[in-house]
C-alpha positions in Angstrom: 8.1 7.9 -16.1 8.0 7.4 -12.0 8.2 3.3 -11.7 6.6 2.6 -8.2 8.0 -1.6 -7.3 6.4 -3.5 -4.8 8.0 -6.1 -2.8 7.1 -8.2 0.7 4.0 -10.1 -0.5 3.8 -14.0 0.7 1.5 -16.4 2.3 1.3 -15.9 6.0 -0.8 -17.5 8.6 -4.4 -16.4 9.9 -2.8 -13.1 12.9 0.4 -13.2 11.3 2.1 -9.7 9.8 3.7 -9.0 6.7 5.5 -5.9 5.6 5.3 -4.4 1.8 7.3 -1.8 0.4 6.9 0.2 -2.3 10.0 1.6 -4.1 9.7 4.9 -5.8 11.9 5.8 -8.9 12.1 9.2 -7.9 11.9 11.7 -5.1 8.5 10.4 -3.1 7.4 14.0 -2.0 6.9 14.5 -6.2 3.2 12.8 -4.9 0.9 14.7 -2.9 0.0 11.2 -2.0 0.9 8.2 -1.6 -1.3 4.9 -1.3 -2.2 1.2 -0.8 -4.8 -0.6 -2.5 -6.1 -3.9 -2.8 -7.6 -5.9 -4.9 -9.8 -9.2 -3.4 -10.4 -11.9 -6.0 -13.2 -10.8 -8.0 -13.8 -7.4 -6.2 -12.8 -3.9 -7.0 -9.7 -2.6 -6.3 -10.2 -0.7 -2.8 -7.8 2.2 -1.2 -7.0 0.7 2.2 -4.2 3.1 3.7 -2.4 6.7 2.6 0.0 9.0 3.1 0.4 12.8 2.3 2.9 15.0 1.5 2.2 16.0 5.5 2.4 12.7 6.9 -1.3 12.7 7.6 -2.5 9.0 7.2 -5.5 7.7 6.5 -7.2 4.0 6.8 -10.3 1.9 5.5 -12.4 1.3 8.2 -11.6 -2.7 7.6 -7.9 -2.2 8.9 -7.7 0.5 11.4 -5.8 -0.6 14.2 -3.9 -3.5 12.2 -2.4 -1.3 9.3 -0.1 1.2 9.4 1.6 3.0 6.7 4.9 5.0 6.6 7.3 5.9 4.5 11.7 6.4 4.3 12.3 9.6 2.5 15.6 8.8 2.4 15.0 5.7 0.6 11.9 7.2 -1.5 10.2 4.1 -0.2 6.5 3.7 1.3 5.7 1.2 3.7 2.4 -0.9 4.6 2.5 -2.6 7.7 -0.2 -5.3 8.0 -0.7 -7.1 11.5 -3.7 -9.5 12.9 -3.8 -10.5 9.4 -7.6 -12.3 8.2 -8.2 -14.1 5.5 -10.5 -11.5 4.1 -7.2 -9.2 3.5 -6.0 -12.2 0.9 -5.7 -9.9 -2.6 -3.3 -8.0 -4.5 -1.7 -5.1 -3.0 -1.0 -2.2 -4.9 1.2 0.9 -4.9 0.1 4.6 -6.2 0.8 7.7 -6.3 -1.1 11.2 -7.0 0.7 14.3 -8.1 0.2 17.5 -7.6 -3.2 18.4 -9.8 -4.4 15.3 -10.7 -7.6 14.0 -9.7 -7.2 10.5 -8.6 -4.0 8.5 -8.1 -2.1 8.3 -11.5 0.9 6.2 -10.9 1.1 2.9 -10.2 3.0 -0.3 -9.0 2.5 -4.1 -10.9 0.8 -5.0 -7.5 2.0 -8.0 -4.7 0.5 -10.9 -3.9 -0.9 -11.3 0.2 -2.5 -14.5 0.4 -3.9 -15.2 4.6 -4.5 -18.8 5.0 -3.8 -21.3 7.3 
């Protein structure tokens, strides 16, 4: 079974950036996609960023122009790149991935913590 890890969560500052990663167990173009969610206090968990097996990337409408997502193939690793942080982006982040034929994302990281506060 494909472990996805996340790392790079941490308390930053109101416009400060963090970096996560997500780590993949196994060769990351197994996934058609691959994504970021996250997970407010309280809310539902929401897709904010992907990436396909074409590089095309998509964003929430709440952080286009302050996310960016990437990703080292030679690393099998997936990057989320968060800048002009708010305190509205304070929740979990989560890694997935969707293989080929599956509806829906179907593999998933334990989640990091982003907490924005001054």
């Amino acid at each position: 079974q494909v472990q996805l890890v996340e790392s790079g969560g941490g308390l930053v500052q109101p416009g400060g950036s963090l970096r996560l990663s997500c780590a993949a167990s196994e060769n990351i173009f197994n996934f058609n996609s691959l994504g970021w969610y996250s997970q407010p206090p309280g809310k539902e968990r929401e897709l904010v960023a992907s990436i396909n097996v074409g590089g095309r990337t998509r964003f929430a409408d709440s952080v286009k122009g302050r996310f960016t997502i990437s990703r080292d193939n030679a690393k099998n690793t997936v990057y989320l790149q968060m800048n002009s942080l708010k305190p509205e982006d304070t929740a979990v982040y989560f890694c997935a991935g969707q293989r080929p034929g599956v509806t829906g994302y179907d593999s998933w990281g334990r989640g990091t913590q982003v907490t924005v506060s001054s």
